[in-house]
N, C-alpha and C positions, 0 to 999 in steps of 0.2 A: 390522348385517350383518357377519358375520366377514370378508366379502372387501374390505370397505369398506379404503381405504388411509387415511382420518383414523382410525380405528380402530387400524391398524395403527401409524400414527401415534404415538396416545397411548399404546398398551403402549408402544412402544419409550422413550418418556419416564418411564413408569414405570418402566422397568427401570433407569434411568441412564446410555441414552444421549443425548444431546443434537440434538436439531433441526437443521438444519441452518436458518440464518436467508438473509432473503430481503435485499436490495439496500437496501432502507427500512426495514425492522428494522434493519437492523449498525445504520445512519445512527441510529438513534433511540436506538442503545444508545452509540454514540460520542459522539453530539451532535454529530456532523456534517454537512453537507449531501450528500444521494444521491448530487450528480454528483461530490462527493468520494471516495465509496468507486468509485465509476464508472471514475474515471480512476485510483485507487490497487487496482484488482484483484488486476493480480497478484502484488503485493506482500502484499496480505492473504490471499492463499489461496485467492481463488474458484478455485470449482469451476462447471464449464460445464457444463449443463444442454441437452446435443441438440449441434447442428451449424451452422454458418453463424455470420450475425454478428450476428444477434441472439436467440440463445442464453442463457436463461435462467441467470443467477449465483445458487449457492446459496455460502453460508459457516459455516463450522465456525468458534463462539466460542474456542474454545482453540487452533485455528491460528490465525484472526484477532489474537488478545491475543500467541501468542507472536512470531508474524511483527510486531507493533506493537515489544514490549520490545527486540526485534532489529535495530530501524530506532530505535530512539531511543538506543541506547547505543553509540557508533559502534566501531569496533575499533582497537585502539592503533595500529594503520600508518596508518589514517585521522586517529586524530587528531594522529599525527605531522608527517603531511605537511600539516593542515591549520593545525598550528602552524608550523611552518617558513615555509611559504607568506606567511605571515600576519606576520613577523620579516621579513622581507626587504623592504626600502623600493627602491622603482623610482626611476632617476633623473630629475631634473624636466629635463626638455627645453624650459621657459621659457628664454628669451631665446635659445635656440641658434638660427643661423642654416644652413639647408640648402643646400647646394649643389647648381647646377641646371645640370647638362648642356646644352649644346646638341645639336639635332638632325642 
């Protein structure tokens, strides 16, 4: 049937666009578990499928992979501060004794 939308479907696959994958696809292409892409949505790019809040997530593999590359290489003020942070030894507050007000 030409008006068929799987049909429409696979032209557009033909053509060289890409599918848009569904919640358990990503998951199977990641090798990770569903409620993992679940709770990492919008970091990966879904896209909202309707209204409300349970709302159909489709995903684009080439946003998904770049939004992935973007979150694994963190950005130099990041790993700045993640190094500084991380250099800085707190003092040990063993043996110190606090002083306690009366009421």
């Amino acid at each position: 049937m030409p008006g068929n939308s799987r049909n429409q479907g696979r032209a557009e696959e033909q053509g060289g666009v890409e599918p848009l994958l569904t919640a358990r696809e990503l998951a199977a292409i990641l090798r990770v578990d569903i409620d993992w892409v679940y709770d990492h949505s919008a970091a990966l790019g879904a896209f909202r499928l309707g209204a409300g809040p349970r709302a159909r997530l489709r995903f684009d593999l080439a946003v998904t992979r770049a939004a992935l590359t973007s979150l694994a290489t963190p950005s130099p003020a990041h790993a700045l501060k993640s190094r500084t942070t991380r250099a800085r030894a707190k003092p040990s507050t063993a043996g110190t004794i606090l002083r306690v007000r009366p009421r």
